[in-house]
N, C-alpha and C positions, 0 to 999 in steps of 0.2 A: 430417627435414623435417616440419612441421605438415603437419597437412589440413585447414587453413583454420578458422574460425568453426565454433562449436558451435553445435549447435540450441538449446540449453537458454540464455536467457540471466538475468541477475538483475535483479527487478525492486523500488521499493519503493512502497507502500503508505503513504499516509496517511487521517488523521481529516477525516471531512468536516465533522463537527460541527463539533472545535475551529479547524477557518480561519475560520466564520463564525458561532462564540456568542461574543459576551464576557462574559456573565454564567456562567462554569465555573467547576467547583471549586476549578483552580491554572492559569498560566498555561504555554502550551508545547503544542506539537502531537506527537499520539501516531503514530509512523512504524514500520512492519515491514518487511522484507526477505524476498523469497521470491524462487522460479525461476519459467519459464513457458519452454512450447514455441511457441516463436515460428513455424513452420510451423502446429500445429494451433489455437492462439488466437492470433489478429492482432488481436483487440479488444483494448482495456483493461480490466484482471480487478477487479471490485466484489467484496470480500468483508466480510459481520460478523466484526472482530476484538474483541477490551476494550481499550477508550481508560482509561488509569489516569487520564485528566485531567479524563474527560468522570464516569466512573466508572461504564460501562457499556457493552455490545456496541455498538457505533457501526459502518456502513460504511464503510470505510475502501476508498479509490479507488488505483489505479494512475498513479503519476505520472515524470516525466520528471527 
């Protein structure tokens, strides 16, 4: 038998830059995949990741 839902679940992360510059180095938005405890952060997780697109640390937002 399962024991239901796990705490941990996976979230992804985009560029907040590239949805809203069009003048960027190449076209396409920079997205990462990570985990998050969904019991101790219920927000949405902002983190600096490198956008290869933007071609530099960009905040990249937690999205659905």
């Amino acid at each position: 038998m399962a024991k239901g839902k796990g705490v941990r679940i996976v979230i992804t992360l985009e560029c907040t830059e590239c949805r809203t510059n069009p003048d960027k180095r190449s076209p396409g938005v920079s997205r990462y995949t990570s985990t998050k405890n969904r019991r101790n952060t219920t927000a949405r997780i902002e983190l600096n990741k490198f956008c290869p697109h933007c071609n530099g640390h960009k905040v990249h937002k937690e999205i659905k």
